[in-house]
C-alpha positions in Angstrom: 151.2 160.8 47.9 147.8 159.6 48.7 146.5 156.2 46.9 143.8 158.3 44.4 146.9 160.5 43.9 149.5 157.3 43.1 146.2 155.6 40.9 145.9 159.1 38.6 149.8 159.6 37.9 149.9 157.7 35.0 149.6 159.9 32.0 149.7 157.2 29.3 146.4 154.9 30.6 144.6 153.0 28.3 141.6 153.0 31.0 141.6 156.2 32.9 138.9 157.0 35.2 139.0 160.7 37.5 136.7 161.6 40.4 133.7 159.7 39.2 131.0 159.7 41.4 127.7 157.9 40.8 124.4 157.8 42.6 121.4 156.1 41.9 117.5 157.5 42.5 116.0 155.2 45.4 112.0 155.5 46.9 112.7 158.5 49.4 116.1 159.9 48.0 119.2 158.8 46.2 122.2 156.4 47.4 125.7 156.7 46.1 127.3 153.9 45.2 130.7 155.5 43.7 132.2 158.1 45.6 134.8 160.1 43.8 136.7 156.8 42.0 140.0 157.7 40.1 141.6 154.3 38.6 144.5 154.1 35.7 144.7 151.0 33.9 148.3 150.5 31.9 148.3 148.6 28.0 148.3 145.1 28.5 147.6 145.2 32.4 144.9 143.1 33.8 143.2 144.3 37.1 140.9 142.5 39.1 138.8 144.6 41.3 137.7 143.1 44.7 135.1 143.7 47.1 131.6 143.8 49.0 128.1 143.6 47.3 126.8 146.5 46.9 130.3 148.2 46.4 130.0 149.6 43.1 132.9 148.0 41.3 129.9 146.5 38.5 129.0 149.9 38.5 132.6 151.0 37.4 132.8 148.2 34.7 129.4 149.3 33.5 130.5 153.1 33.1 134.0 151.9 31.6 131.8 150.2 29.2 129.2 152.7 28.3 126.3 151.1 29.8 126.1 153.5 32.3 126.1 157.4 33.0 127.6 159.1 36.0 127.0 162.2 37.9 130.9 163.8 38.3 134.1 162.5 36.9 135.8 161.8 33.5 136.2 158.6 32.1 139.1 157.8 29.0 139.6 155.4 26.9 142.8 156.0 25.0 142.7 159.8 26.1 139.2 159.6 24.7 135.8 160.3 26.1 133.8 157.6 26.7 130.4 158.8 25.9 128.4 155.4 25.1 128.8 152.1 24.0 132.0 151.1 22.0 133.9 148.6 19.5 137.1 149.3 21.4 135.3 147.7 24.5 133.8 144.8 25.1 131.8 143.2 28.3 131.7 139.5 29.4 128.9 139.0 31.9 128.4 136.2 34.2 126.2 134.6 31.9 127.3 133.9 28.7 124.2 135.4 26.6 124.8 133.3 23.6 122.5 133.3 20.7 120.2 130.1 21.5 119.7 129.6 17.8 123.3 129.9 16.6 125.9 127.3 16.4 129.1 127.7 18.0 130.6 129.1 15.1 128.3 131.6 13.9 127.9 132.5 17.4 132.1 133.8 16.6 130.9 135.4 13.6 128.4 137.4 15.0 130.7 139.1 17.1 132.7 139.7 14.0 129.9 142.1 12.6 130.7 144.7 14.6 134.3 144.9 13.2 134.2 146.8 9.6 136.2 146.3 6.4 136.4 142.4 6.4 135.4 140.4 3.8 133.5 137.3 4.6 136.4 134.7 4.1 138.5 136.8 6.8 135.6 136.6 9.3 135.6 133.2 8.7 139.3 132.8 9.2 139.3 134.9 12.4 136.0 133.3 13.9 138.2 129.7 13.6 141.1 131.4 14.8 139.3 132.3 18.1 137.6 129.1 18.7 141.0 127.5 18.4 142.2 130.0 20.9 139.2 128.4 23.5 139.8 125.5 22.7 136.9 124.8 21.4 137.7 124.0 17.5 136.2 120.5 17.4 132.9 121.9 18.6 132.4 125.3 16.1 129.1 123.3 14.6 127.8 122.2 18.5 124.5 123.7 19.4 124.7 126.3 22.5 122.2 123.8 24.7 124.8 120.9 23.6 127.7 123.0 25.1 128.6 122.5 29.3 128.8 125.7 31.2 132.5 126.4 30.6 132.9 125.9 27.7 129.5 128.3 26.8 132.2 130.8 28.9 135.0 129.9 26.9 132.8 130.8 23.7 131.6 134.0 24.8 135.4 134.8 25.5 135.9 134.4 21.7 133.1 136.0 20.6 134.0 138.9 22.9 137.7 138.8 21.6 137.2 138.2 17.9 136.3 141.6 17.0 139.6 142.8 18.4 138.7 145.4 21.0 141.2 147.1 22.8 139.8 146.7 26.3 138.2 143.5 27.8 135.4 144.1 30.9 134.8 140.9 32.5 132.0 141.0 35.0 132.3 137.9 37.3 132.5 135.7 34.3 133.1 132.3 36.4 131.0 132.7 39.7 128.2 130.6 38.3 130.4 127.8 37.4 131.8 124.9 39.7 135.0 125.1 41.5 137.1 122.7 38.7 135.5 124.3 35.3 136.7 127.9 37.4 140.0 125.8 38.0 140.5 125.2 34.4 139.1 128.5 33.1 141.8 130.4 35.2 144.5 128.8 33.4 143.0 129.2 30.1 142.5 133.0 30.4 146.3 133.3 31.4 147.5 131.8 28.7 145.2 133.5 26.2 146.0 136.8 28.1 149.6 135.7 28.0 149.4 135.1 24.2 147.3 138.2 23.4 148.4 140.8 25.8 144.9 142.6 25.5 143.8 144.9 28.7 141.5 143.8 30.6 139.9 144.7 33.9 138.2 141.9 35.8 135.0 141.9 38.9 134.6 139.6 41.1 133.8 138.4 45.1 136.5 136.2 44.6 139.7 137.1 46.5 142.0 134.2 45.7 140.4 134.6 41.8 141.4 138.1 41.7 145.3 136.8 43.1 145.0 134.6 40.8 144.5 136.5 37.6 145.7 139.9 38.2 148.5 141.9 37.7 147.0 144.2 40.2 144.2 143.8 42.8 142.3 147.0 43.5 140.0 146.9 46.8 137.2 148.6 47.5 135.4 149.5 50.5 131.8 148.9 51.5 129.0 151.5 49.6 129.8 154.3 49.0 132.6 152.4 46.6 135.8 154.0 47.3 138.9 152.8 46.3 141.2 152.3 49.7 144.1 149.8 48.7 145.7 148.1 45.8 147.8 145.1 46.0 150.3 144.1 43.0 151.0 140.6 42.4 154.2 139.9 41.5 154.1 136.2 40.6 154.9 134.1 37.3 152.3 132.9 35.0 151.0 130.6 34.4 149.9 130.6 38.4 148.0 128.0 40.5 144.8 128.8 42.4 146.2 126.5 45.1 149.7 127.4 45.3 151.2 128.5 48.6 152.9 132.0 47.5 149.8 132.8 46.0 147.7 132.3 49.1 150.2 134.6 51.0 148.7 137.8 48.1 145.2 135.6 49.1 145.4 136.3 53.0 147.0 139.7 52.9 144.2 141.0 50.4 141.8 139.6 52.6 143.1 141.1 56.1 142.7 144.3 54.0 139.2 144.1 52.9 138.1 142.3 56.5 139.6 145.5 57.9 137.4 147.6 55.7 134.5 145.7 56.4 134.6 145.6 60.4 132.2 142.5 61.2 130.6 142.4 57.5 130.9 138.6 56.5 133.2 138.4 53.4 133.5 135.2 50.9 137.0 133.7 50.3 
């Protein structure tokens, strides 16, 4: 059984992408930057998916979240078309894109508007709830400028999470932050993955990130994006960044993708 053929057997995905292919209009043509993708993603799994700029694994999250069309394929969610845009997904992007003029907590709240049939008191009671979850109760009447760069992260986490939605997309949320706010950030998105179970599928550059966080680390190869290996990581949470076993996953991912990329230069 090929890898596409072992990533499409599951017929129970919550996330379930076939064959998509995706190519974008360039001055003298067109360049593909997925090239027939299939990817299953279980209840409750998080995947992290590694690789190159330019690979198209951004692309992926962006389709997976309705932000962008393709040219061949089907994409699922909950054996459901994904046509556009959806409550059942949500997107964190590397920058937070917090509402300037909103506190903390309303900033929560506004998040909450996209989930129907509350009255106000319950969006109230689940806004606190969150920013409890992000540690972050103290702070629910701080201005966003008053806020340090995690913890802007940690609040766009609850807003993203508030309204519910089945699926998380995370699209290198911590590659603009230093290496110790990453540090703490990777522990508290296991244990709020831990405590809510929600799926979520996770970007980034970062190989020993993507150990770090993921059930499963999905590679991909240099444009056009093809999927060519996955890697499952077997370890305990919570997990160190800077533990031995997980630097073994760490080196073995990287081989792979070095492998993949020839003499492309790759960041750790």
């Amino acid at each position: 059984m090929t890898l596409q053929q072992e990533l499409s057997a599951s017929p129970s995905a919550k996330l379930a992408v076939k064959d998509v292919s995706k190519t974008f209009p360039m001055r003298g043509g067109r360049v593909q930057a997925l090239d027939h993708v299939t990817l299953n993603v279980s209840e409750g799994e998080f995947v992290c998916l590694v690789g190159p700029s330019g690979c198209g694994k951004s692309t992926l999250l962006n389709i997976i979240a309705g932000l962008e069309t393709f040219d061949e394929g089907t994409v699922c969610s909950d054996g459901a078309p994904i046509r556009g845009p959806g409550r059942d997904r949500m997107v964190m992007f590397q920058e937070p894109a917090l509402f300037p003029w909103l506190d903390a907590f309303s900033n929560v709240m506004f998040g909450l508007k996209l989930k129907p049939g509350l009255a106000d008191s319950e969006r109230r009671e689940v806004a606190q709830y969150y920013l409890k979850l992000v540690g972050l109760e103290r702070f629910e009447h701080a201005n966003i400028h008053e806020l340090s760069g995690g913890m802007k992260q940690r609040l766009a986490l609850a807003r993203a999470m508030a309204p519910n939605p089945r699926v998380l997309l995370m699209d290198e949320p911590f590659a603009a932050l230093d290496a110790i706010t990453r540090e703490q950030l990777y522990g508290d998105l296991q244990r709020i993955w831990q405590e809510r179970r929600k799926t979520i599928l996770f970007v980034t550059h970062n190989v020993r990130e993507a150990a770090c966080l993921g059930d499963r680390v999905v590679l991909f190869s240099p444009h056009p994006g093809r999927i060519r290996e996955e890697f499952r990581i077997p370890l305990p949470r919570p997990r160190d960044i800077n533990s031995v076993d997980l630097a073994e996953h760490s080196i073995e991912i990287m081989r792979a993708l070095k492998g993949h990329l020839g003499d492309t230069e790759v960041h750790e």
